[in-house]
KEKE-3310 file (N, C-alpha, C; in steps of 0.2 Angstrom, whole numbers, plus 5000, padded with zeros to 4 digits):
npx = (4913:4912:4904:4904:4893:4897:4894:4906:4912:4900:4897:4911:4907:4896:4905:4912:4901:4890:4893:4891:4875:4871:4874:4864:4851:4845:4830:4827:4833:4830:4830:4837:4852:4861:4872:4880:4892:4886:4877:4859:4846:4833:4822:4820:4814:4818:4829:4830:4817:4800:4791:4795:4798:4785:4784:4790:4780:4771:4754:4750:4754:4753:4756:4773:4773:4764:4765:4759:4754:4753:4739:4730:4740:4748:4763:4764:4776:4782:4794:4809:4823:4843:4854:4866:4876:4879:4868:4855:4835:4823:4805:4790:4775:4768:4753:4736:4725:4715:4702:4701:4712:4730:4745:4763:4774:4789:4796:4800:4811:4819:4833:4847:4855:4862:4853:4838:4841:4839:4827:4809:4810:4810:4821:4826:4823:4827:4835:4834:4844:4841:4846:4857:4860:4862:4860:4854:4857:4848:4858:4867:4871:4886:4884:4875:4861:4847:4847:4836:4816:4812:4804:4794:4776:4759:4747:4731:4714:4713:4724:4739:4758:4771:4787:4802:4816:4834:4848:4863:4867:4863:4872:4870:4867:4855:4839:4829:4823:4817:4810:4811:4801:4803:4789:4780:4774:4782:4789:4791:4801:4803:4819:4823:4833)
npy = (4874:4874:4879:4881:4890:4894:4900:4909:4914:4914:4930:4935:4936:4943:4957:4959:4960:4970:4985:4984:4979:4989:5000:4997:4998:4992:4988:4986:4978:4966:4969:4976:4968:4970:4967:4978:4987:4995:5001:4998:5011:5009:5010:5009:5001:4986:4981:4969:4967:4967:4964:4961:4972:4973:4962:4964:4973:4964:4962:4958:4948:4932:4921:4913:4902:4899:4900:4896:4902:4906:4910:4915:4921:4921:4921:4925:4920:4932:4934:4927:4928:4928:4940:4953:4954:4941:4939:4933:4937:4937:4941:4945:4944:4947:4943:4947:4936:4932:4936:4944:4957:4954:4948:4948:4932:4933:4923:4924:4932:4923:4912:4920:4930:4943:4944:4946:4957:4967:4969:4965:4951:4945:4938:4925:4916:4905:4893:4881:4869:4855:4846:4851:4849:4859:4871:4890:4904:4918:4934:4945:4961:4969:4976:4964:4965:4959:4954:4959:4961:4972:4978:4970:4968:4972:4964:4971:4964:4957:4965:4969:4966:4970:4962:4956:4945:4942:4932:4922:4917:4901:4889:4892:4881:4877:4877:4877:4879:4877:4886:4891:4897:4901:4897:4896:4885:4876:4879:4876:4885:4895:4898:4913:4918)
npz = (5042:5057:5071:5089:5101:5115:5133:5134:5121:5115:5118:5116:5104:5102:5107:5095:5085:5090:5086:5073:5075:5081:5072:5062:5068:5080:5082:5070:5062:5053:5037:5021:5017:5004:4992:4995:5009:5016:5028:5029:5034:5045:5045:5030:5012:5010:4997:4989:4991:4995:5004:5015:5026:5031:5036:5050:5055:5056:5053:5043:5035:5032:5045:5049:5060:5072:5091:5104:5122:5138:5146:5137:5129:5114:5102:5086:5073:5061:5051:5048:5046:5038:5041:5036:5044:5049:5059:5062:5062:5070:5068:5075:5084:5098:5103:5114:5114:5121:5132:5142:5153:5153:5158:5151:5154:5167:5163:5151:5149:5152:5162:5167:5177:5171:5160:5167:5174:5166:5164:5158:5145:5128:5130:5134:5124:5110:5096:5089:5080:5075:5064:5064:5076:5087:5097:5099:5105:5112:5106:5114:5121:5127:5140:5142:5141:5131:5113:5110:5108:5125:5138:5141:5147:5152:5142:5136:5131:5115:5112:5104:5101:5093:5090:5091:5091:5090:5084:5083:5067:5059:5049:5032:5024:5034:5034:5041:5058:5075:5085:5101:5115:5131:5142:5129:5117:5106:5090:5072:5061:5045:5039:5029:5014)
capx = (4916:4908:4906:4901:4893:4899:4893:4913:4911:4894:4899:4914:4904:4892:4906:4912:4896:4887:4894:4886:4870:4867:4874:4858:4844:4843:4825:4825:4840:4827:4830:4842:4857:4862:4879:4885:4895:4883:4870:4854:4842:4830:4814:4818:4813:4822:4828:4827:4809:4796:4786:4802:4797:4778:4784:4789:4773:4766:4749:4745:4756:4752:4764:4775:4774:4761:4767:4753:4756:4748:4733:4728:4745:4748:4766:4766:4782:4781:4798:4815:4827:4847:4856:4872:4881:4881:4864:4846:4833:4816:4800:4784:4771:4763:4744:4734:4718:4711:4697:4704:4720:4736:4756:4768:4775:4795:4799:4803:4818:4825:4835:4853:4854:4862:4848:4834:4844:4838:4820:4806:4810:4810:4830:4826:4821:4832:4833:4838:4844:4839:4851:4865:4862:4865:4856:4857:4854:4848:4863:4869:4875:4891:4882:4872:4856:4846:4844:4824:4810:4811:4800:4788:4773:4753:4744:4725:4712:4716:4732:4745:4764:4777:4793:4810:4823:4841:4852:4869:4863:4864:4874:4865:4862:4850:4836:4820:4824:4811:4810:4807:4801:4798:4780:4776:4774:4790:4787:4797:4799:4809:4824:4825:4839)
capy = (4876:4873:4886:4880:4896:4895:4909:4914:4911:4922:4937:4937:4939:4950:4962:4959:4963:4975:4990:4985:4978:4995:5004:4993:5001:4984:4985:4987:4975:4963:4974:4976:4962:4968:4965:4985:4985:5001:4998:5000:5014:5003:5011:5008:4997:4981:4982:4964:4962:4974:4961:4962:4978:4972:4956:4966:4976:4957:4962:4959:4942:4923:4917:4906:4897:4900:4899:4898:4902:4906:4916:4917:4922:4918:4923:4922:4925:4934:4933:4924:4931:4930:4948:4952:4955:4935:4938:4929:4941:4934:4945:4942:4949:4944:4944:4944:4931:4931:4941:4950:4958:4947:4952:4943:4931:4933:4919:4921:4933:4917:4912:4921:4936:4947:4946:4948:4964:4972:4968:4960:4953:4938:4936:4917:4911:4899:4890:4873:4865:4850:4845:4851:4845:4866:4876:4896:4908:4926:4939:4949:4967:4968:4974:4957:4966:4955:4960:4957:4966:4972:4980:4967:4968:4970:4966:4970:4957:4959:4968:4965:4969:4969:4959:4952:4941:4942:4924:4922:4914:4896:4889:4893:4875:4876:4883:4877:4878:4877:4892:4889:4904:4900:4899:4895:4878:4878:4881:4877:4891:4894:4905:4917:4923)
capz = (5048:5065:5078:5097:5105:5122:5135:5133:5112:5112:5123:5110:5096:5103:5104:5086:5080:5091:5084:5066:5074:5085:5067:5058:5073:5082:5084:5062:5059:5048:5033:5017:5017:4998:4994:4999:5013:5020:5035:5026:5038:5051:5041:5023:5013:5006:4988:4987:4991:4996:5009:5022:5029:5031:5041:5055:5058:5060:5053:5035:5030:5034:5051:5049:5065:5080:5096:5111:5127:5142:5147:5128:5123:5105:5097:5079:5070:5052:5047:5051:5039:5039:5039:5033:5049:5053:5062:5062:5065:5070:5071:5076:5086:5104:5105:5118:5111:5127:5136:5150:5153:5155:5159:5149:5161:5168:5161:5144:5150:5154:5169:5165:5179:5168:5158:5169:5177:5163:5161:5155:5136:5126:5131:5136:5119:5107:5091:5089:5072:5074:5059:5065:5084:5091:5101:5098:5112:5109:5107:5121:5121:5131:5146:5146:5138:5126:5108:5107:5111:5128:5141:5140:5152:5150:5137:5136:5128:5109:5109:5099:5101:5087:5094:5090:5094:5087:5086:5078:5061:5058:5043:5027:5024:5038:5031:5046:5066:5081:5090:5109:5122:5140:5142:5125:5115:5102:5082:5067:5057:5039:5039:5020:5014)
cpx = (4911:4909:4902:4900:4891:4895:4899:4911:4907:4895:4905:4912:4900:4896:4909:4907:4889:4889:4890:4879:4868:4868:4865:4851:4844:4835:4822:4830:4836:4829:4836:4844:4859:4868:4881:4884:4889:4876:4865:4849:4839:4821:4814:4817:4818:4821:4829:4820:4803:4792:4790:4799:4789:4777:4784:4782:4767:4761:4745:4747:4754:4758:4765:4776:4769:4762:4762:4756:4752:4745:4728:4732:4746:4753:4765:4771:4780:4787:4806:4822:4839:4852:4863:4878:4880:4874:4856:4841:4825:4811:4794:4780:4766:4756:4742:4727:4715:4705:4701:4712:4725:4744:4758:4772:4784:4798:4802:4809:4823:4828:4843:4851:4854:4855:4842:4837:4843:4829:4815:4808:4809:4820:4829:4823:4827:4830:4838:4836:4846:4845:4857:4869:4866:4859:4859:4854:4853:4854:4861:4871:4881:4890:4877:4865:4853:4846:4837:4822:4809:4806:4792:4783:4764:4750:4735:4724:4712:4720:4736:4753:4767:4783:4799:4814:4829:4845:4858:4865:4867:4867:4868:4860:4857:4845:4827:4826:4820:4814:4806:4808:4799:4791:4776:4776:4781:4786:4791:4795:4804:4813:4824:4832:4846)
cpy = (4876:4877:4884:4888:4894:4901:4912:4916:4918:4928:4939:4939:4943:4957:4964:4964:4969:4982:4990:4981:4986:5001:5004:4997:4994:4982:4984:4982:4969:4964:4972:4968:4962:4968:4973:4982:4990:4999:5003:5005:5008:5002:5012:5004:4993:4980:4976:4962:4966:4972:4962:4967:4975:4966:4960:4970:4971:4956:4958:4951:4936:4923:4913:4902:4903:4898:4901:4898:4904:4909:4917:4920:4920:4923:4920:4928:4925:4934:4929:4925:4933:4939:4947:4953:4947:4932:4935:4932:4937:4939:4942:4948:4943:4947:4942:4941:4929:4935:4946:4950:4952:4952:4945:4939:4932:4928:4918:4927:4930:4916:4916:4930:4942:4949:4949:4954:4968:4972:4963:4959:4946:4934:4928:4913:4910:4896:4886:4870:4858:4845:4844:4851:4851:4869:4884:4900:4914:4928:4944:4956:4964:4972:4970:4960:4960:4960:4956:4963:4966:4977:4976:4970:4967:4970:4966:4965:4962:4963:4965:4969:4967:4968:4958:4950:4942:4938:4924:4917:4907:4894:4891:4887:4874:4880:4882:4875:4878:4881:4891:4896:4901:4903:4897:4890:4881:4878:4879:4882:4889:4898:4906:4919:4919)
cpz = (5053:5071:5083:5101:5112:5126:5133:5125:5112:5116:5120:5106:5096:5102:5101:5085:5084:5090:5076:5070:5077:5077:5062:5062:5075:5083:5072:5058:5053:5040:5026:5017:5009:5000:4993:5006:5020:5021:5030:5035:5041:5046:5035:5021:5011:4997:4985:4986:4997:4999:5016:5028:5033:5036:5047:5059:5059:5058:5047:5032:5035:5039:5050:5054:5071:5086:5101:5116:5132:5144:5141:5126:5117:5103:5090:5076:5062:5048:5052:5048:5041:5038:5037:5037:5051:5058:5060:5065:5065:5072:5070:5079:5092:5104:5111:5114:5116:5130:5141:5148:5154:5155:5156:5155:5159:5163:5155:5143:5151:5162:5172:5171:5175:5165:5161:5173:5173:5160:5159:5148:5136:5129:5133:5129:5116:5103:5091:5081:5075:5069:5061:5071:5088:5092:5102:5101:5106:5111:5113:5119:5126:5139:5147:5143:5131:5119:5107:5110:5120:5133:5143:5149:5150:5145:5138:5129:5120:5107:5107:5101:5096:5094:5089:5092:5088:5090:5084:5071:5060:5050:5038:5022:5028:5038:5038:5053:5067:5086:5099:5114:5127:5139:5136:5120:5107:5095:5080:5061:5051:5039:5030:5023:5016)
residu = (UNK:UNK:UNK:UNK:UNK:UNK:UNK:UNK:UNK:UNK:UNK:UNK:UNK:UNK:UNK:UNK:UNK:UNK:UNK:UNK:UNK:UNK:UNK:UNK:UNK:UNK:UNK:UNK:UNK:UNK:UNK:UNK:UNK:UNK:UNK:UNK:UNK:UNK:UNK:UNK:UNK:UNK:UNK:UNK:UNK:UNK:UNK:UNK:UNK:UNK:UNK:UNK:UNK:UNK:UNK:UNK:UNK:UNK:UNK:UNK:UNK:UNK:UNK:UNK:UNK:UNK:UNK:UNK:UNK:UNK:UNK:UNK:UNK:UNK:UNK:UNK:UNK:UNK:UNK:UNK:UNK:UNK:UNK:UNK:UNK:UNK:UNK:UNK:UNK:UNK:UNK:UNK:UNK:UNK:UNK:UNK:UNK:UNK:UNK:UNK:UNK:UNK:UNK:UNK:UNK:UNK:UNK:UNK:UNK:UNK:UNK:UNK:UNK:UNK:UNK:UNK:UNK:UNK:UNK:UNK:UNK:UNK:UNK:UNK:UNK:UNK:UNK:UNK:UNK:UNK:UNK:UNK:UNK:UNK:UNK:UNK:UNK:UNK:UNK:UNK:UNK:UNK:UNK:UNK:UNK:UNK:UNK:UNK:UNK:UNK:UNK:UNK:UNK:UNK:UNK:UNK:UNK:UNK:UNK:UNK:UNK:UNK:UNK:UNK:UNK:UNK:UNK:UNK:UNK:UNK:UNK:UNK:UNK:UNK:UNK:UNK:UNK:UNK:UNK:UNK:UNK:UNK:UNK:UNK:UNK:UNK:UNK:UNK:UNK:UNK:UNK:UNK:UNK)
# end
């Protein structure tokens, strides 16, 4: 079965599923996906696999994809992982790799007002299956919020933030995308799970 996400289409589904992504902690929704029906906590850990948790903090495991951008930006994502509500949670972590200070630029809010009415974020990134010839925007709240990491703004020379993007999840057959953020060269990462 084949599902064209529309702005109308994802604005529907968003609000399907934002009552279980806000139940999940949206900023912890990587997590669990056993087969119970009950939203696993944001800070526990996963009872299949006790690296999950450790991706999000970005520090310790190998990246699966480096994405350079500008100033000495460098996002690298640590995990890409299906959830059980339908969703694709990507997390990473922006570094600055640069010497002097830098602001994240606007750009990777995207160009969508709604979105940018709520801030700096990654709200303009997207993942494209290549395969299956679709392009999958970040989810939206129902007032037009992304769900990722928002607030972006400065980072001094080697800081690091923990990030996330939230997509609707590509069939299961599709196991590798190329993630693209404004301002930063695209990656192909592997989706678990």
């Amino acid at each position: 079965m084949s599902i064209r996400f529309t702005a109308k289409a994802r604005r529907g589904t968003v609000a399907l599923t934002l009552a279980a992504g806000l139940a999940l902690g949206v900023a912890g929704c990587g997590g669990g996906g056993g087969d119970d029906d009950k939203p696993t906590p944001p800070a526990s850990a996963s009872k299949e696999s006790g690296s999950k948790p450790s991706a999000q903090e970005g520090q310790s495991e190998t990246p699966l994809a480096e994405l350079k951008g500008t100033d000495g930006l460098l996002l690298q994502i640590t995990s890409a992982a299906r959830d059980s509500g339908g969703f694709l949670t990507v997390n990473g972590v922006v570094k600055n790799d640069g010497d002097k200070s830098v602001v994240v630029p606007p750009q990777t809010s995207g160009d969508e007002t709604e979105v940018i009415a709520h801030g700096p974020s990654l709200g303009g990134a997207t993942l494209v299956d290549a395969k299956g010839k679709k392009r999958y925007y970040t989810l939206r709240d129902t007032e037009g919020r992304p769900l990722t990491t928002t607030g972006l703004g400065n980072l001094e020379a080697g800081q690091t933030l923990p990030v996330f993007m939230q997509f609707p999840a590509p069939p299961t057959s599709t196991t590798e995308v190329d993630l693209q953020v404004p301002t930063f060269s695209s990656g192909t990462i592997k989706i678990s799970g």
